[in-house]
C-alpha positions as CSV (number, residue, x, y, z in Angstrom):
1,X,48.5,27.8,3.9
2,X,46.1,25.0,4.1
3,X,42.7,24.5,2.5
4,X,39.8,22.8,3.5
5,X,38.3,20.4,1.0
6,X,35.3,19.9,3.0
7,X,32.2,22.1,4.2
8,X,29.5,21.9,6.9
9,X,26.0,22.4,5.0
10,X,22.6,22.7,5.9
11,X,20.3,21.4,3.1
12,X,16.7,21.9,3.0
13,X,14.9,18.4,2.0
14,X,11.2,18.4,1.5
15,X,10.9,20.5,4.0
16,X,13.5,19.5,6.4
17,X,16.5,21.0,7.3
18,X,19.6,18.5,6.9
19,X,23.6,19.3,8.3
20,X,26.0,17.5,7.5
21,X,30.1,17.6,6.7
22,X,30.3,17.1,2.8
23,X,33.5,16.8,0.9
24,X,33.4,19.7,-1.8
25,X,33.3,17.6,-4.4
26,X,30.3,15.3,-3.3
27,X,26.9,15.7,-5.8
28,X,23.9,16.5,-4.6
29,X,23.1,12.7,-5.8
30,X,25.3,11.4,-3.7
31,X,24.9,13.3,-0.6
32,X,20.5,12.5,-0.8
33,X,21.7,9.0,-1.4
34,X,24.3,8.1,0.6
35,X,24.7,10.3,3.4
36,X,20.8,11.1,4.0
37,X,19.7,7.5,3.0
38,X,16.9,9.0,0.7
39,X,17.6,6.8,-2.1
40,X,14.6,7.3,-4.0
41,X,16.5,9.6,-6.2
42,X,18.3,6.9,-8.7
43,X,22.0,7.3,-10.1
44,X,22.0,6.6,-13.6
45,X,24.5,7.9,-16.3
46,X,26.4,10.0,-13.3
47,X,26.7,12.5,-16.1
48,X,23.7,14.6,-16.4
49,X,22.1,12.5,-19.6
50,X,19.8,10.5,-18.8
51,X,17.9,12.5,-16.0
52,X,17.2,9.4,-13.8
53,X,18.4,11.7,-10.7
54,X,16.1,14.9,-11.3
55,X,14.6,16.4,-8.1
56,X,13.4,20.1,-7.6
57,X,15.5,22.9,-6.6
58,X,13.6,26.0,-6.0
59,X,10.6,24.6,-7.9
60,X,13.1,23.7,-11.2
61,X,14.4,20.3,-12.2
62,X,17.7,20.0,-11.6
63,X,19.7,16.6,-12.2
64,X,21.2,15.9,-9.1
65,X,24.3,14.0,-10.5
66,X,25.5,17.4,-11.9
67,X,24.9,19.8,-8.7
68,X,27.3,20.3,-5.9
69,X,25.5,19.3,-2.8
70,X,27.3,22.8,-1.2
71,X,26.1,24.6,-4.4
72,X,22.5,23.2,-3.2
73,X,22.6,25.4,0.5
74,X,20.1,27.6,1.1
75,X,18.3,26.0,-1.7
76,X,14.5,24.1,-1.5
77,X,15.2,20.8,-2.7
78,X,12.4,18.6,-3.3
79,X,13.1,14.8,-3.8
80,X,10.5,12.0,-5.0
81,X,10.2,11.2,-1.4
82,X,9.1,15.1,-0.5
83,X,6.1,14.7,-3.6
84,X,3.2,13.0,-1.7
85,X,1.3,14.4,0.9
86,X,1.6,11.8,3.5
87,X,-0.2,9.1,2.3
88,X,-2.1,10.6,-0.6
89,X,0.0,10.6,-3.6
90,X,0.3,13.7,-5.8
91,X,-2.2,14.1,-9.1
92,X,1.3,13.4,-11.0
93,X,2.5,9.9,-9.0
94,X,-1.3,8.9,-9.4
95,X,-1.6,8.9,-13.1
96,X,1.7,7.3,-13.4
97,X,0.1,4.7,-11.1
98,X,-3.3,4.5,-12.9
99,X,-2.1,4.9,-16.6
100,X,1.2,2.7,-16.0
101,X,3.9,5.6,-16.9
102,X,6.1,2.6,-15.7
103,X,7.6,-0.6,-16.4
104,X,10.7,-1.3,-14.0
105,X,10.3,2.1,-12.2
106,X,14.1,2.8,-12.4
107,X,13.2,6.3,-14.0
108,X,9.8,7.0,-12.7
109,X,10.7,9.2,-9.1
110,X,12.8,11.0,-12.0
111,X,10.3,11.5,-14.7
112,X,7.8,12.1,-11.9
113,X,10.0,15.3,-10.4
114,X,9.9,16.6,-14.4
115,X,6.7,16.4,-15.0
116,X,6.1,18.2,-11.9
117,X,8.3,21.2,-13.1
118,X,7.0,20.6,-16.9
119,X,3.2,21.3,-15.6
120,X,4.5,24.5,-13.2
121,X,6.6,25.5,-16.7
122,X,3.8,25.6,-19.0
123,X,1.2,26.8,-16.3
124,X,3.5,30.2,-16.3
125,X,3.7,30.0,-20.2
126,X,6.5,29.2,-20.8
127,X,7.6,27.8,-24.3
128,X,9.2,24.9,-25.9
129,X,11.5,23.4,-28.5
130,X,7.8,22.5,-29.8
131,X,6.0,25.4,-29.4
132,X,4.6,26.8,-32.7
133,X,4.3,30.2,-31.7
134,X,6.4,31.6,-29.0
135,X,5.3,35.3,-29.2
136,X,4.5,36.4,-25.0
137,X,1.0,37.6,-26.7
138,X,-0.2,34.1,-28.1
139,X,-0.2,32.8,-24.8
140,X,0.7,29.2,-23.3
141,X,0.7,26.5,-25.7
142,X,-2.1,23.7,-25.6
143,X,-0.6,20.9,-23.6
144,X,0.1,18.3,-26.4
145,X,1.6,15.5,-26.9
146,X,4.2,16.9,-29.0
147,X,4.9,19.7,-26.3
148,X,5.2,16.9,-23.0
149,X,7.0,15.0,-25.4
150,X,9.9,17.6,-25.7
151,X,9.3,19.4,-22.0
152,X,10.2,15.5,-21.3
153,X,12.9,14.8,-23.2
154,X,15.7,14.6,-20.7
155,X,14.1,12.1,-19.0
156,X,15.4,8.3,-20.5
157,X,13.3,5.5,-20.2
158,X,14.9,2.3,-21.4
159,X,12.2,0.4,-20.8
160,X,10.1,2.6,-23.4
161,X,7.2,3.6,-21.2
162,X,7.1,7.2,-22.7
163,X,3.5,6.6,-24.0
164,X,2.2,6.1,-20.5
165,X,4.1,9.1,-19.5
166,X,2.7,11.1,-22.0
167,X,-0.6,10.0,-20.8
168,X,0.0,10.5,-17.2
169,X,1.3,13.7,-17.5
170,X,-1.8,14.9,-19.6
171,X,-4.0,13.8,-17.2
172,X,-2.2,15.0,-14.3
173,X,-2.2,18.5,-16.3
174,X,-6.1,17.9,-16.6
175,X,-6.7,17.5,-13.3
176,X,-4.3,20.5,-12.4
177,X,-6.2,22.6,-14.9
178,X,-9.9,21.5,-13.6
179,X,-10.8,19.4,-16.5
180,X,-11.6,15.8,-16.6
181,X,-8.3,14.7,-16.5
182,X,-9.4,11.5,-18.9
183,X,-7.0,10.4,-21.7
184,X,-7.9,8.5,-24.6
185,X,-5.6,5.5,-24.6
């Protein structure tokens, strides 16, 4: 009896539907990367630490380095390259832009794909490590710094940019929300 190590998939990409033979062992990294040539997803650690790789699957960060890309069919993946709206960036890839939630951009399509899923998971309520009290009837949690801090935190930056990040991702919440969207520096 003889097994197949290797599957057709069809992989929905921002939108798109992508086929292609995989090996059952390739990541979802390496199959945006090097088989569909959508390399703004970035390989890091290539072990799930340092969340360099994140995109969206079905709405929720994901770090691509640790999913099987046949584990990913059927799913709607969402890569840096799927965020922008043609030419007009998203609220999120603005601020980061604007407020310089940068320095070598290595991490930022990354840290950008988080802080998308961090805004959706506090805009349903959701709680965090930081979150004083959790109780369903006090509500969602003021956006803080504290609480994008830790909603953040598998996201590495070795360049140390997290204060810009912090910053972007308020004001990107802001904006979200209807406020403003200023940030003191």
């Amino acid at each position: 009896m003889t097994t197949s190590t290797s599957s057709v998939v069809t992989l929905k990409i921002n939108g798109e539907s992508h086929t292609l033979t995989v090996d059952h062992r390739t990541t979802l990294l390496d199959a945006l990367r090097e088989r569909l040539d959508l390399t703004g997803t970035k390989k890091g650690c290539d072990q799930g630490q340092c969340g360099a790789c994140t995109v969206l699957l079905d709405g929720r960060r994901a770090v691509a380095c640790l999913q099987l890309a046949v584990a990913a069919e059927g799913r709607a993946i969402t890569t840096i390259e799927g965020v922008a709206e043609g030419d007009r960036l998203h609220p999120v890839q603005q601020a980061f832009l604007e407020l310089d939630g940068y320095q070598c951009g290595y991490c930022t399509p990354g840290q950008i794909c988080s802080a998308l899923a961090v805004l959706e998971e506090h805009a349903a309520g959701w709680p965090s490590a930081a979150t004083a009290d959790v109780r369903p009837e006090a509500g969602a949690p003021a956006l803080t710094d504290e609480e994008i801090r830790e909603r953040m935190s598998g996201n590495l930056c070795r360049c140390g940019a997290y204060t810009a990040i912090v910053r972007a991702v308020a004001r990107a919440a802001g904006e979200q929300s209807g406020e403003s969207g200023t940030v003191a520096a």
